[in-house]
C-alpha positions in Angstrom: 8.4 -4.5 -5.7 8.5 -3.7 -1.7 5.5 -6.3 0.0 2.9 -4.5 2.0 1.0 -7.1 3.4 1.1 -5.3 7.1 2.0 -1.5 6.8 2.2 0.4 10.0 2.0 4.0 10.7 3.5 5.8 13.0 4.1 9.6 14.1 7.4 10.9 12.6 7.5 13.2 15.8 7.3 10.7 18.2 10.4 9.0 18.3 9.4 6.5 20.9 6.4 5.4 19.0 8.7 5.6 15.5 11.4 3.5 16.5 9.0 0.8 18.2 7.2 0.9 14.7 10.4 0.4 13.0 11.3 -2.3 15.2 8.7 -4.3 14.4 7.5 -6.9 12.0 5.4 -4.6 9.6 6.7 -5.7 5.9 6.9 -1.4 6.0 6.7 1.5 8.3 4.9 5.0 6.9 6.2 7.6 9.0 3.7 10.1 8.9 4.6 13.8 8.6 1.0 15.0 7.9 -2.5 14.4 10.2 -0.2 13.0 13.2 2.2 16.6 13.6 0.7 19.8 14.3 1.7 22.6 11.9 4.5 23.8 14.7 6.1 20.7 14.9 6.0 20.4 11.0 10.0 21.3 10.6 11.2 19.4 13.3 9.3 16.3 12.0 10.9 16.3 9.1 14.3 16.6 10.3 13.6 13.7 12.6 11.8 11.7 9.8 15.4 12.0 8.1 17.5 11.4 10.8 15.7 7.7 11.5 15.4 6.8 7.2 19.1 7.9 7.7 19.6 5.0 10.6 17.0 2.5 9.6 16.4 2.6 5.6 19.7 0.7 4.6 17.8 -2.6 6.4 13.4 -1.9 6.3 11.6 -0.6 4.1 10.5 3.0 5.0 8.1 5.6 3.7 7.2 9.1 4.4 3.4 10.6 4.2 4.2 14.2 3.2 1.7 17.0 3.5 -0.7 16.8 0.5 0.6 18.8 -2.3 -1.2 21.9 -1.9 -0.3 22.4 1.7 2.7 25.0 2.5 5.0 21.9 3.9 4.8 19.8 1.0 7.6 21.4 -1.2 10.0 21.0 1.8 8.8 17.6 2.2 9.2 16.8 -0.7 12.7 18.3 -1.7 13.4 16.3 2.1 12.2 12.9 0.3 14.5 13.6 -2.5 17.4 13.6 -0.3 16.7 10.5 1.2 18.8 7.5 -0.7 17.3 5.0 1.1 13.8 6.4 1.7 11.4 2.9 -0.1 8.5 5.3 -1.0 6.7 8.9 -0.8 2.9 8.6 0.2 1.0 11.2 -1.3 -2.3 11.6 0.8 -5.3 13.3 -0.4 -3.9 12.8 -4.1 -7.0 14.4 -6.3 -5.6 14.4 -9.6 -3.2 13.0 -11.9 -1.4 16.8 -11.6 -1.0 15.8 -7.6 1.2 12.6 -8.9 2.8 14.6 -11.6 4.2 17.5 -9.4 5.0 15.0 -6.8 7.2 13.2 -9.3 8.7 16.8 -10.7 10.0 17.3 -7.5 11.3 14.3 -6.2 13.9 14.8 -9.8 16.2 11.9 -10.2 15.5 10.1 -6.7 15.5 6.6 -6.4 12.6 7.2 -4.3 8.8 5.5 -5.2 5.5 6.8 -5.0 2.2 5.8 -3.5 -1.2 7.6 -3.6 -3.4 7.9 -1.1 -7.1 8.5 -2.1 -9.8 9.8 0.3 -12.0 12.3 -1.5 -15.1 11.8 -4.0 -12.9 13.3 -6.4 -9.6 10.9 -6.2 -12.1 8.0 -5.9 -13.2 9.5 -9.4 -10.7 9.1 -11.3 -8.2 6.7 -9.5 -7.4 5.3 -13.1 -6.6 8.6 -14.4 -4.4 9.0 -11.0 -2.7 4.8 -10.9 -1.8 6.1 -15.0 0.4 9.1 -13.9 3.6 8.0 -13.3 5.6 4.9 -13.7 6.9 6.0 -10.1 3.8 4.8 -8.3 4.3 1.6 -6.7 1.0 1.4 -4.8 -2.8 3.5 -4.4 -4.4 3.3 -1.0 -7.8 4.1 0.3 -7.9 6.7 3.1 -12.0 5.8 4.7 -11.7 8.2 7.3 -11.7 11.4 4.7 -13.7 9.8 2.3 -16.5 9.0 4.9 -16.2 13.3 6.3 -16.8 13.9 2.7 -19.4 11.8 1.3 -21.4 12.3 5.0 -21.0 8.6 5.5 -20.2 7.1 8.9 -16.7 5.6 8.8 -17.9 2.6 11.0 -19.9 0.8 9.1 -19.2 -2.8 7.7 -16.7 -3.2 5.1 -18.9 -4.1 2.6 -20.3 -0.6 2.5 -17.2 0.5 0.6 -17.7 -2.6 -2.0 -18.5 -0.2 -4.8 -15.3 2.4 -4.2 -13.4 -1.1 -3.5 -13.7 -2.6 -6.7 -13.0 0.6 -8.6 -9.6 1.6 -7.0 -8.7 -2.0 -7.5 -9.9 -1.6 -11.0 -7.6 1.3 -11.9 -4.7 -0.5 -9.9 -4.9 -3.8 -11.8 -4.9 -1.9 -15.0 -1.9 0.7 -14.1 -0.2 -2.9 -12.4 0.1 -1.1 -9.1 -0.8 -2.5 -6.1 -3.4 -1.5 -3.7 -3.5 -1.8 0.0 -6.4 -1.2 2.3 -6.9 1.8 4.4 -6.5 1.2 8.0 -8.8 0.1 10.1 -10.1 2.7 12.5 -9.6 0.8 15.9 -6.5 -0.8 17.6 -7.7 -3.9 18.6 -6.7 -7.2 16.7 -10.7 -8.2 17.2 -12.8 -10.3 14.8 -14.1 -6.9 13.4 -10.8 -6.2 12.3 -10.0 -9.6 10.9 -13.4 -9.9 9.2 -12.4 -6.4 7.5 -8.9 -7.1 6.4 -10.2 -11.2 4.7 -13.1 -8.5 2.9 -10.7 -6.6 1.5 -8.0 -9.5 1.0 -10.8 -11.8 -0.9 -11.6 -8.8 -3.5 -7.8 -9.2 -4.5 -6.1 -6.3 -2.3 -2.7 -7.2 -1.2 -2.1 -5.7 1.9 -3.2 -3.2 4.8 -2.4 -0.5 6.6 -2.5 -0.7 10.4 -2.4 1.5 13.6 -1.0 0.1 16.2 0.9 -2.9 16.5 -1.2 -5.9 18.2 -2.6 -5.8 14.4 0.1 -6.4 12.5 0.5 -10.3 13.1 -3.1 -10.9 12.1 -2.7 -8.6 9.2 0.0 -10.5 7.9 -1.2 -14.2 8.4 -4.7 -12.8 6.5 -2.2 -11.6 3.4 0.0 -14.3 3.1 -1.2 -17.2 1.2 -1.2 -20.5 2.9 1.0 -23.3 2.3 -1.5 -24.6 0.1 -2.4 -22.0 -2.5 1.3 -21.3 -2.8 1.7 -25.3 -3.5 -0.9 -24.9 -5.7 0.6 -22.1 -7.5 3.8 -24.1 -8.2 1.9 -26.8 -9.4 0.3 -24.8 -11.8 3.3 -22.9 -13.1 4.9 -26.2 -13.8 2.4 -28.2 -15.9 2.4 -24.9 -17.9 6.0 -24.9 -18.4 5.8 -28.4 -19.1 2.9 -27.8 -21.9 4.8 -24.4 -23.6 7.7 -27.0 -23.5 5.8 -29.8 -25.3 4.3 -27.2 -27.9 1.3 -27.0 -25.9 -0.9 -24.1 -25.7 -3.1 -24.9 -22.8 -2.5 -27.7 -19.8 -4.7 -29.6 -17.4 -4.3 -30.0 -13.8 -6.4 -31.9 -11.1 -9.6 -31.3 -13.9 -8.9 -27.5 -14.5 -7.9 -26.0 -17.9 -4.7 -23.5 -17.6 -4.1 -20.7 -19.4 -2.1 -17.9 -19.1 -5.2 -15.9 -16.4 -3.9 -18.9 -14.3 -0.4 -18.2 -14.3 -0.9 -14.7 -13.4 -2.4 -15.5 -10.6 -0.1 -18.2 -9.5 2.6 -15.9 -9.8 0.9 -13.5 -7.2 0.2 -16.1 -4.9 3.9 -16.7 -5.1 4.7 -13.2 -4.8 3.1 -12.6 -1.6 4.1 -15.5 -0.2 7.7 -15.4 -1.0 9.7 -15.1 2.3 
């Protein structure tokens, strides 16, 4: 499954600000075909969104936010997406309902192509299990704050913890559907202690990766998501004495005074996940 420690977003109509995205070290680049282009610029977007999946894709991972599914760009967005053999993923904002993910799927056919959902009304919030259970295409659900704030009359600058309750349950649904979940972005470009402080938040209630804005994030991001040469020591260590205990007959081993079981082992094979180079 593609790593999203750092994701960053850029414009699909700006090919300046694109192809600097796409040159960068973001583990993925959302080209954005929805709040970033104005309805007139909706068709031309998408053709350019194509051309650079078409230049880039073979060697980064690239995704597309289409228009939500009820918008009158979406079908052509979609049907776009599907022609797209080396497009990673499809980011559905604004996905309300398990229907969104399911017509989403319909008309992406027999693409290669993934899914990810992006929640940011009281409703998706709702019933993100129902939505991470849809489709075996998803790959990832991600929390959109600015949206959800405008909708629940909440100011989207308060402190991180604010969101602890709608944290835990998107993680929730995507631990059970064994999707990941990524952060929304943070709504400022500056790689400040704000922004760090956010992004260890979200990192220490078990997401795995971000969303960002502009680039001076993106290095910060990723050091925050990858686990240290510690934990991932750690994590081998555990992952051996287990294997040496299955191979002894063992059900259970010790290490440095702590009992392992198979809970462990999941989590030492996330560790090493995201930090696998």
């Amino acid at each position: 499954m593609q790593r999203r420690r750092a994701v960053l977003v850029a414009p699909a109509s700006d090919d300046r600000k694109a192809r600097k995205a796409l040159a960068s070290i973001a583990d993925e680049v959302v080209l954005d075909l929805e709040d970033a282009v104005t309805p007139a610029n909706k068709d031309s977007a998408r053709a350019a969104a194509a051309d650079l999946v078409a230049e880039f894709g073979a060697d980064r991972a690239i995704s597309l936010r289409v228009n939500a599914i009820d918008t009158p760009w979406a079908a052509a967005d979609l049907a776009a997406c599907a022609q797209m053999p080396t497009l990673t993923s499809v980011v559905l904002p604004k996905a309300d309902s398990p229907a969104d993910l399911r017509s989403a799927d319909e008309q992406l056919g027999r693409a290669p192509v993934r899914l990810q959902a992006l929640l940011e009304s009281p409703r998706g919030i709702r019933d993100a299990g129902a939505i991470c259970a849809a489709t075996n295409r998803l790959d990832a659900v991600l929390i959109g704050y600015a949206d959800l704030a405008a909708s629940l009359g909440r100011s989207s600058g308060l402190p991180m913890q604010t969101w602890h309750v709608v944290q835990d349950s998107v993680l929730l649904a995507a631990r059970a559907a064994g999707v990941d979940v990524i952060d929304g972005p943070h709504l400022t470009i500056a790689d400040d202690d704000t922004f760090r402080d956010a992004k260890r938040w979200v990192r220490d209630l078990g997401f795995d990766g971000t969303w960002v804005i502009h680039p001076a994030q993106l290095q910060s991001a990723i050091e925050i998501f990858t686990p240290d040469a510690a934990a991932v020591e750690d994590a081998r260590r555990v992952l051996d004495a287990l294997e040496k205990a299955a191979a002894a007959g063992a059900g259970a081993a010790e290490l440095d005074g702590r009992m392992l079981d198979e809970a462990l082992a999941v989590s030492a094979r996330r560790v090493l996940a995201k930090g696998a180079e």
